[in-house]
C-alpha positions in Angstrom: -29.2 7.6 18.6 -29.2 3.8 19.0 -30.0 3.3 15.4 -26.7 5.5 14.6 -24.6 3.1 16.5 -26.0 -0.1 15.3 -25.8 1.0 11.9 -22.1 1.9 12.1 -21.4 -1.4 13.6 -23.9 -3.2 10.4 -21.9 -0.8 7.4 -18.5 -2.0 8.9 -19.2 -5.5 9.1 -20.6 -5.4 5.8 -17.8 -3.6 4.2 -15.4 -6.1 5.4 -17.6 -8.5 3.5 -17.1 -11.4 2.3 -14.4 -12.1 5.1 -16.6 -12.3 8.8 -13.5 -13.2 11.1 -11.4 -10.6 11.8 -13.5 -7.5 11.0 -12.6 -6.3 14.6 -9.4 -5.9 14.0 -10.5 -2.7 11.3 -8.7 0.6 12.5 -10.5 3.0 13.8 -10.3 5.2 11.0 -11.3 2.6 8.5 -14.3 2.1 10.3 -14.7 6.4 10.2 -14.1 6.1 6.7 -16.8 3.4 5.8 -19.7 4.8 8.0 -18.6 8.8 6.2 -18.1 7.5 2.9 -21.1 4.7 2.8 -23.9 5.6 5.1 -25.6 7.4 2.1 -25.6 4.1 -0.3 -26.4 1.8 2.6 -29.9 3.9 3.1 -30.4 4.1 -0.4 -29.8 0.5 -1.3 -29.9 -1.7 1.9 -32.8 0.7 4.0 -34.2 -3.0 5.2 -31.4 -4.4 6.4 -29.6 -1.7 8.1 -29.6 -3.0 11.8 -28.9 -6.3 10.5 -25.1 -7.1 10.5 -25.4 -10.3 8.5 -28.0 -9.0 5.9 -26.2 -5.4 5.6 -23.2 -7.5 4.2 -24.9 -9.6 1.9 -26.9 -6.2 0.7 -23.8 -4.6 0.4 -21.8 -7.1 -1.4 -24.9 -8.1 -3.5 -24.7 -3.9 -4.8 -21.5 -3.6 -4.7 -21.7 -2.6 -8.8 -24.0 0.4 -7.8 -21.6 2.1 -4.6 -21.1 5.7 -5.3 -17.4 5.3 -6.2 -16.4 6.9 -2.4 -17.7 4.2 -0.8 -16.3 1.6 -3.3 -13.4 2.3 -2.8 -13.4 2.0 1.0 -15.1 -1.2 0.3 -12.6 -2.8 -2.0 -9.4 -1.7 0.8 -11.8 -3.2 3.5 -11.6 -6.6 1.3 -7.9 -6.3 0.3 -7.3 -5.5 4.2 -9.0 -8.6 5.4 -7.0 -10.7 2.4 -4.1 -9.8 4.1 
């Protein structure tokens, strides 16, 4: 389950789009939040990219209109968290 791991670490990253620096210091249960309530839009819209933490974000951010509301919504606290 490689591809499992390397995916979680691509979804985080590219939830805490657009801010790179400082994505490590997500909890641990933000990061448990973004792969439960996003893995299901990241296949469906960023399949390519998904191993890819630097294309996963810009997938991500580019479709940000079309995230199941969930997954939005961890988005948009991963933004306002890195903000802060």
């Amino acid at each position: 389950m490689r591809i499992v791991g390397a995916f979680s670490v691509a979804l985080v990253v590219g939830l805490s789009s657009p801010a790179w620096a400082g994505a490590e210091n997500l909890s641990p249960e933000f990061r448990q939040q973004a792969v439960q309530a996003c893995t299901g839009d990241a296949v469906r819209l960023c399949p390519q990219t998904l191993l890819d933490e630097e294309q996963t974000a810009a997938c991500m951010k580019k479709f940000r209109a079309q995230l199941s509301p969930g997954c939005r919504a961890v988005y948009d606290k991963g933004i306002r968290t890195q903000a802060h």
